[in-house]
Backbone and ligand atoms as CSV (ligand in chain L), in Angstrom:
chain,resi,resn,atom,element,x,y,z
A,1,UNK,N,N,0.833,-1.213,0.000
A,1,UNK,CA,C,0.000,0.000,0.000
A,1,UNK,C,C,0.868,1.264,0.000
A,2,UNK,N,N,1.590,1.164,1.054
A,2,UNK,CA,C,2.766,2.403,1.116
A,2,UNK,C,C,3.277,2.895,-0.312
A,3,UNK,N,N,3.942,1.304,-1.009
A,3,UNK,CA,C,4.178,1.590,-1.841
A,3,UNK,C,C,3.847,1.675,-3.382
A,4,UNK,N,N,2.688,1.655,-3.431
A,4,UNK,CA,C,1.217,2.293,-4.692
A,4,UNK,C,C,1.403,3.511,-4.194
A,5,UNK,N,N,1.323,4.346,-3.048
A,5,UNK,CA,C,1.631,5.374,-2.883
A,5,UNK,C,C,2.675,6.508,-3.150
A,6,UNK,N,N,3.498,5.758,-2.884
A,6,UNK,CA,C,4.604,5.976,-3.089
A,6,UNK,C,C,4.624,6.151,-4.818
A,7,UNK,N,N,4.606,5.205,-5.046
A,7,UNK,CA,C,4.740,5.261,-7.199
A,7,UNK,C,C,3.370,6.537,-7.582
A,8,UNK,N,N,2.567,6.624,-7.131
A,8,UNK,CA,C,1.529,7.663,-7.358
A,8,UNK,C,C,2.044,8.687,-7.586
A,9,UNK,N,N,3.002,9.190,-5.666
A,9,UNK,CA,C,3.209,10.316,-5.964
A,9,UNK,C,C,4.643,10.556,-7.010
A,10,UNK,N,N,4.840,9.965,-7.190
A,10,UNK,CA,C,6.227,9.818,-8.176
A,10,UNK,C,C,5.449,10.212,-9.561
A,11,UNK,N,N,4.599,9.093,-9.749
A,11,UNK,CA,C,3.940,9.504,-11.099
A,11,UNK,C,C,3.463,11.319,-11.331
A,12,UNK,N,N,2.632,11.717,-10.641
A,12,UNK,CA,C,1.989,12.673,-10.261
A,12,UNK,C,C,3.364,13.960,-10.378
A,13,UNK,N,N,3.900,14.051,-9.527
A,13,UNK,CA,C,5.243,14.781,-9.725
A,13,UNK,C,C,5.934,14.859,-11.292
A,14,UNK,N,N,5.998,13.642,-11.672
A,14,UNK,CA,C,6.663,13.222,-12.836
A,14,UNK,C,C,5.907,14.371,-14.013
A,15,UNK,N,N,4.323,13.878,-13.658
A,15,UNK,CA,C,3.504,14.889,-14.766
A,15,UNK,C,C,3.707,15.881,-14.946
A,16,UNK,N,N,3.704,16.176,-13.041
A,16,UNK,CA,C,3.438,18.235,-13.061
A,16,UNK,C,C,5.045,18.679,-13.653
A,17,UNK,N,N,6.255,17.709,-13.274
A,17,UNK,CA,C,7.390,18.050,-14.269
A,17,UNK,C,C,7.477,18.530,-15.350
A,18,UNK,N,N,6.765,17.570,-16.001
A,18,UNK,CA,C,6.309,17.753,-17.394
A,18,UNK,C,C,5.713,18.792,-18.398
A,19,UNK,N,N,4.703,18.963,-17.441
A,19,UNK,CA,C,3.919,20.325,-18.098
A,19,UNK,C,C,4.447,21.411,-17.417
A,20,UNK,N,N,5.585,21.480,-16.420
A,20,UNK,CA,C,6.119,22.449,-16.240
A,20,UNK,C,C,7.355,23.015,-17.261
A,21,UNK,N,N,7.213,22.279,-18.101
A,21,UNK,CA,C,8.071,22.474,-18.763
A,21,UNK,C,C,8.264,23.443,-20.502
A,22,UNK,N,N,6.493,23.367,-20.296
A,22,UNK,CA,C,5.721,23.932,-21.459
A,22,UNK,C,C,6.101,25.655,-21.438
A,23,UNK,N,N,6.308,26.135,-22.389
A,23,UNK,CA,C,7.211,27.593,-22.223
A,23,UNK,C,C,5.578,28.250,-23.401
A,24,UNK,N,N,5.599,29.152,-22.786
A,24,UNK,CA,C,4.866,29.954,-24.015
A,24,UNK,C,C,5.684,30.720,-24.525
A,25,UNK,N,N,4.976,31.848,-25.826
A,25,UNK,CA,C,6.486,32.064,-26.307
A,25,UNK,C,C,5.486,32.728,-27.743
A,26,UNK,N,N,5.942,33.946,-28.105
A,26,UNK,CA,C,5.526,34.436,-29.362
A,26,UNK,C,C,6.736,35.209,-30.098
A,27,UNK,N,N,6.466,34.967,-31.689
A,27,UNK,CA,C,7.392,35.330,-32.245
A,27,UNK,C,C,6.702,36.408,-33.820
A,28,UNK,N,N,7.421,37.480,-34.042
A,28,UNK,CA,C,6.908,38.126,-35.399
A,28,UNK,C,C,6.460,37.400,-36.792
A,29,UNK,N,N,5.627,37.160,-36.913
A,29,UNK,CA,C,5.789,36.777,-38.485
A,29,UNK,C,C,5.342,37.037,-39.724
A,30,UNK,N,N,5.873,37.620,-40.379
A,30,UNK,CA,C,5.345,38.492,-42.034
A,30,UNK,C,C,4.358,37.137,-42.582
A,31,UNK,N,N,3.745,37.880,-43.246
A,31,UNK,CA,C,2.830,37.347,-43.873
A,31,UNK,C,C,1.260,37.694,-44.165
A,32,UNK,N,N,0.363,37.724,-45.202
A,32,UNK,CA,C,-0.783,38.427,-45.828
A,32,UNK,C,C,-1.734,37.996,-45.695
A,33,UNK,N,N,-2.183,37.075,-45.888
A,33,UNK,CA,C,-3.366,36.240,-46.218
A,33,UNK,C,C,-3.631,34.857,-45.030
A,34,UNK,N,N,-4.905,34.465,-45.228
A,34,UNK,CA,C,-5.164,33.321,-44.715
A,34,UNK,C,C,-4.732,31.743,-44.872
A,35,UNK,N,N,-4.058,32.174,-45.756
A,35,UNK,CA,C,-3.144,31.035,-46.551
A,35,UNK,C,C,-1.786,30.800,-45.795
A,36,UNK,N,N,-1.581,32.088,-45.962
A,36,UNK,CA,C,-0.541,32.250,-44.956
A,36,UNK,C,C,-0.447,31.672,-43.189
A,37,UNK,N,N,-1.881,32.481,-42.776
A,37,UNK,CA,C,-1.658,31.605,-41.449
A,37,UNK,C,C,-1.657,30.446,-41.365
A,38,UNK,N,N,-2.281,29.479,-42.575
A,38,UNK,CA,C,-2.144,28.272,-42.582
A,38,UNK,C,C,-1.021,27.108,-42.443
A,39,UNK,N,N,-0.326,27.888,-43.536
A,39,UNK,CA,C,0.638,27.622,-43.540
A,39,UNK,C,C,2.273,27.950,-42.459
A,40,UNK,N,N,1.979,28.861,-41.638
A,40,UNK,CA,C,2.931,29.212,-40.792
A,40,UNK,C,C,2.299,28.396,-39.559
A,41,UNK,N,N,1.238,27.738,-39.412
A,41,UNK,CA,C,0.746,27.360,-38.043
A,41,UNK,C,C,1.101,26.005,-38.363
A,42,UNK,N,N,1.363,25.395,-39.757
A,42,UNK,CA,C,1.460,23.723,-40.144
A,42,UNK,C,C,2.561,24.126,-39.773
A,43,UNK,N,N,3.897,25.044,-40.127
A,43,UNK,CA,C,5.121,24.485,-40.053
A,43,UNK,C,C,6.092,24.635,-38.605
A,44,UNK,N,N,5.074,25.781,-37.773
A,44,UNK,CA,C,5.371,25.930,-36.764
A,44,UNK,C,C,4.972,23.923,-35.673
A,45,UNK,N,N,3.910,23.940,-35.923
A,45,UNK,CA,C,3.440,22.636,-35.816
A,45,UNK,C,C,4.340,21.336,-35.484
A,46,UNK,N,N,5.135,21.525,-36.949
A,46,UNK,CA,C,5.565,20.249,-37.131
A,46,UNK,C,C,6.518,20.362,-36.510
A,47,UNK,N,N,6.871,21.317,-36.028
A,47,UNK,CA,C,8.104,20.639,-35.019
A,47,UNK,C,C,7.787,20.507,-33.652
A,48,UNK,N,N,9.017,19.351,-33.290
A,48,UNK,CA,C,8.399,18.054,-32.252
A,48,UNK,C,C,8.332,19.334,-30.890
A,49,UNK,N,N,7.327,18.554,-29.869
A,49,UNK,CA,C,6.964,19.369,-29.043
A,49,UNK,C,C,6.297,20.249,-28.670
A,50,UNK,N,N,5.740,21.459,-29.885
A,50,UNK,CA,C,4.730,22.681,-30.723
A,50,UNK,C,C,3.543,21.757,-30.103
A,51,UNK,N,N,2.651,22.223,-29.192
A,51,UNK,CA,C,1.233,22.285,-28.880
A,51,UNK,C,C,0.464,22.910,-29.780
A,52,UNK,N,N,0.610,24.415,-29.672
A,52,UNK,CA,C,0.238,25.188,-29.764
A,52,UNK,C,C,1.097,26.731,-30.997
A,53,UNK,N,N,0.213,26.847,-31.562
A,53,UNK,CA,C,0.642,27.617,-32.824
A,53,UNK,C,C,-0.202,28.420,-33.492
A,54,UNK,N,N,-0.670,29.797,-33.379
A,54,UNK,CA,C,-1.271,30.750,-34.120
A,54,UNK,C,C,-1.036,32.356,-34.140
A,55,UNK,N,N,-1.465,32.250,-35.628
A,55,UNK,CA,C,-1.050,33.392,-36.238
A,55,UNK,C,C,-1.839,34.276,-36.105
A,56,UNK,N,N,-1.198,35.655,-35.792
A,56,UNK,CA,C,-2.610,36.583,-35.984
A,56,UNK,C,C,-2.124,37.846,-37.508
A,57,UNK,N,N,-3.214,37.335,-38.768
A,57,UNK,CA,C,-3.107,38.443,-39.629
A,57,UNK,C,C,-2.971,39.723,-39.936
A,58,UNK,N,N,-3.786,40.170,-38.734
A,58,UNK,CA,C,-3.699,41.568,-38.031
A,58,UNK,C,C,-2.286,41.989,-37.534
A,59,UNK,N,N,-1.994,41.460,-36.601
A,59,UNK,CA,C,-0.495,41.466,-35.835
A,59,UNK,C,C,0.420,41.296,-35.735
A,60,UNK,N,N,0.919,40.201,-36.869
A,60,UNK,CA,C,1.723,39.204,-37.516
A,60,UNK,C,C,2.382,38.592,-36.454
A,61,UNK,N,N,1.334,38.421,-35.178
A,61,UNK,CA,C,2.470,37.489,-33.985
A,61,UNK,C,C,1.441,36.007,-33.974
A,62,UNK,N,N,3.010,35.490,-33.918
A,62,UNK,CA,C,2.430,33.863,-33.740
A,62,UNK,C,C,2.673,33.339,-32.725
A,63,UNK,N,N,1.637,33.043,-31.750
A,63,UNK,CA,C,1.639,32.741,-30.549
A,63,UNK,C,C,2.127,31.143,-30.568
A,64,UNK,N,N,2.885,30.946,-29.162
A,64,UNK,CA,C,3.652,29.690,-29.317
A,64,UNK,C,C,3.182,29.122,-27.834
A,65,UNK,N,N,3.396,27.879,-27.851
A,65,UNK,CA,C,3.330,26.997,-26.651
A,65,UNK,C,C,3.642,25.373,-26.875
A,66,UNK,N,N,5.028,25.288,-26.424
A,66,UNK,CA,C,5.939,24.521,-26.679
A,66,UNK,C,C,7.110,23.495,-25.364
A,67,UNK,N,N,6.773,22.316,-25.669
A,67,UNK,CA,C,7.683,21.820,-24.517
A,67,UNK,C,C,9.545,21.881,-24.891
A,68,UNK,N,N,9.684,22.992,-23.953
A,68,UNK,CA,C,11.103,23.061,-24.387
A,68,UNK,C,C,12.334,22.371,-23.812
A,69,UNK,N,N,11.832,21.284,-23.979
A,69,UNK,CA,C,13.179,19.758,-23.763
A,69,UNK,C,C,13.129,19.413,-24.880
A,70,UNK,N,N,12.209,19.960,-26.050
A,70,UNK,CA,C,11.877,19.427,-27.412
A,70,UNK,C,C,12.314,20.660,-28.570
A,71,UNK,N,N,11.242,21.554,-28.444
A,71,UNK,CA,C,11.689,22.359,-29.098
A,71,UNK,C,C,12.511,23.853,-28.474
A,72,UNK,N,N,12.915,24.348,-29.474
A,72,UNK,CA,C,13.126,25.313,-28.902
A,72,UNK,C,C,12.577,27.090,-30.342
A,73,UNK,N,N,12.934,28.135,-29.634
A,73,UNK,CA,C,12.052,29.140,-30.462
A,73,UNK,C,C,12.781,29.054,-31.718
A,74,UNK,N,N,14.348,28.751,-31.384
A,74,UNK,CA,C,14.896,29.121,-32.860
A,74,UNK,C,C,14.673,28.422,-33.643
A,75,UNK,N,N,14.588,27.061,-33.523
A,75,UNK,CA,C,13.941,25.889,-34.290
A,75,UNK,C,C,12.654,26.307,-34.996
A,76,UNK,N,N,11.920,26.681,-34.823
A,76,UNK,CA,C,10.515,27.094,-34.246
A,76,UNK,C,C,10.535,28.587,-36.002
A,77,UNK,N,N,11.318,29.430,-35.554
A,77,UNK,CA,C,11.598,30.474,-36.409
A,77,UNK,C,C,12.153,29.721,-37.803
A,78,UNK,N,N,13.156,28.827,-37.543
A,78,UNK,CA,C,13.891,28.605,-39.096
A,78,UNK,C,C,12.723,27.798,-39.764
A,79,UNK,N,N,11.923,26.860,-38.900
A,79,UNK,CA,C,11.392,26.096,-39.617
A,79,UNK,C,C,10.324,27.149,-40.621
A,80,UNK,N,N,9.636,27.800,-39.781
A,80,UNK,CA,C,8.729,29.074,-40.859
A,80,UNK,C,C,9.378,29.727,-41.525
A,81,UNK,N,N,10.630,30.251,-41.136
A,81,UNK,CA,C,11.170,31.292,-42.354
A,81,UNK,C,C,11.849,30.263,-43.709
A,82,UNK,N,N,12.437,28.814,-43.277
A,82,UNK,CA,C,12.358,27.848,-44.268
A,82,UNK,C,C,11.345,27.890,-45.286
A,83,UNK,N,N,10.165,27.940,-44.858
A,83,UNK,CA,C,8.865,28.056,-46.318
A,83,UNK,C,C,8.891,29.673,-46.949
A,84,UNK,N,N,9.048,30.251,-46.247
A,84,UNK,CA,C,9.146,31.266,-47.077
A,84,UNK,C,C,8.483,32.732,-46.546
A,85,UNK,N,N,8.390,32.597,-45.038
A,85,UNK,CA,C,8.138,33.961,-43.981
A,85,UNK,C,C,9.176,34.541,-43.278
A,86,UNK,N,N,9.126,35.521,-43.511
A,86,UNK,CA,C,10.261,36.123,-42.486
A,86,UNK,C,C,9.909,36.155,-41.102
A,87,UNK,N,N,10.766,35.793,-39.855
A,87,UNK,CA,C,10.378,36.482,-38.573
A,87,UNK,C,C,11.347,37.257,-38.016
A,88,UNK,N,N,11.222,37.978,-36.587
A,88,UNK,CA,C,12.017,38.730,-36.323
A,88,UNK,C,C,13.277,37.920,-35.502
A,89,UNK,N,N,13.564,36.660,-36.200
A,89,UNK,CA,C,14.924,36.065,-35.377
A,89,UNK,C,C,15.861,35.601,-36.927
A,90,UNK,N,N,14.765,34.894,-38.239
A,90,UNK,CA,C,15.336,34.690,-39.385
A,90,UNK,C,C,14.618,35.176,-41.056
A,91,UNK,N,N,15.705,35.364,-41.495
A,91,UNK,CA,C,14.883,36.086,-42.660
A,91,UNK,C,C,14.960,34.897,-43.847
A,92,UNK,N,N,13.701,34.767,-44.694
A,92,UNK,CA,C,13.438,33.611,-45.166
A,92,UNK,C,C,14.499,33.796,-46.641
A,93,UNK,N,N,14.716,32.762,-47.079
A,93,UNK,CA,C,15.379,32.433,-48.398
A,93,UNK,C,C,14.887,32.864,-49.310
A,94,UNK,N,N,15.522,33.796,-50.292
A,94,UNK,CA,C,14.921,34.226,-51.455
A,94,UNK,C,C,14.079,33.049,-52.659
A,95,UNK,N,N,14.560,31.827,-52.599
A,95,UNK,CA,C,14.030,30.676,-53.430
A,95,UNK,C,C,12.704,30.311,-52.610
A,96,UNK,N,N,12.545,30.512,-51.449
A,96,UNK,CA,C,10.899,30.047,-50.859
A,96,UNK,C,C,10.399,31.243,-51.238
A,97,UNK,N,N,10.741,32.344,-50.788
A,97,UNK,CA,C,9.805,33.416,-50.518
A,97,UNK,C,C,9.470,33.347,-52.242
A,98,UNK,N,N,10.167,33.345,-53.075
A,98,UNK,CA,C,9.731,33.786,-54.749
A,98,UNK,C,C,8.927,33.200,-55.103
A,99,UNK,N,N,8.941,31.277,-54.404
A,99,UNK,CA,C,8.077,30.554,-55.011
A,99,UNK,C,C,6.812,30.435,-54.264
A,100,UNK,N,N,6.343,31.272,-53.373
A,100,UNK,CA,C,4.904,31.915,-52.730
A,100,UNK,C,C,4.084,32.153,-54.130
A,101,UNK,N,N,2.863,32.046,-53.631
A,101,UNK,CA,C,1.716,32.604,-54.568
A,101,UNK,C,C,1.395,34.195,-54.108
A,102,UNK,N,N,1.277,34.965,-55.266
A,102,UNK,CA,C,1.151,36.397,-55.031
A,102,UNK,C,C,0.362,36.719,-54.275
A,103,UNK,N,N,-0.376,36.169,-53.645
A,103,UNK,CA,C,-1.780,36.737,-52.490
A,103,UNK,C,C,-0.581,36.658,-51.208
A,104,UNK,N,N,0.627,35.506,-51.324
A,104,UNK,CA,C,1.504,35.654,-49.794
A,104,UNK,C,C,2.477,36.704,-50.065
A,105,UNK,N,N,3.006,37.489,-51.381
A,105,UNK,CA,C,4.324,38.162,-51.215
A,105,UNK,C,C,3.722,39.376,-50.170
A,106,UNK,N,N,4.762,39.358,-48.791
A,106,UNK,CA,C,4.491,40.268,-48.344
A,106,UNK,C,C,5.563,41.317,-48.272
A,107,UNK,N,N,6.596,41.435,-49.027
A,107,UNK,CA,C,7.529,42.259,-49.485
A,107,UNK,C,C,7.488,43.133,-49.931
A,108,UNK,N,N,7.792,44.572,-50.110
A,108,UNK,CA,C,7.576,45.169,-50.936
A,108,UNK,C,C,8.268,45.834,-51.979
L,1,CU,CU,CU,-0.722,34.145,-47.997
């Protein structure tokens, strides 16, 4: 009995570890259209750890919430400015950004 208890609170601890670990976290990101947020919230996404990921069109901030034993922001930034958005940590590659559809160039 003691020790079901014992492993409980271990477990239990173990969790709140866990989700203590979740960082929120927002970052700039260019971009026009709804296409766009789509696409910056898939690629923010895919990297491991990303809960949480949205864009605001209005504001160009993309709100983050992320376990950071996994990811981290810079990861987080290259992977979006990789497709072809700029943020305020990396500026995207001239070969993504060109090959955007004209409703995303947000360049001017
Ligand atoms: Cu767009």
């Amino acid at each position: 009995m003691k020790k079901t208890i014992l492993l409980l609170a271990v477990i239990i601890l173990t969790a709140g570890g866990a989700a203590a670990k979740d960082t929120n976290a927002s970052l700039r990101v260019q971009g026009k259209c709804n296409m766009c947020k789509t696409k910056i919230e898939k690629a923010a996404k895919a990297v491991e750890g990303v809960s949480v990921a949205e864009w605001n069109k209005e504001t160009k901030v993309l709100r983050l919430r992320f376990d950071d034993s996994k990811a981290k922001l810079d990861n987080i930034s290259q992977a979006v400015a990789k497709i072809g958005y700029d943020t305020d940590k990396d500026k995207a590659p001239d070969e993504a950004y060109s090959a955007m559809p004209n409703c995303c160039k947000y360049r001017e």
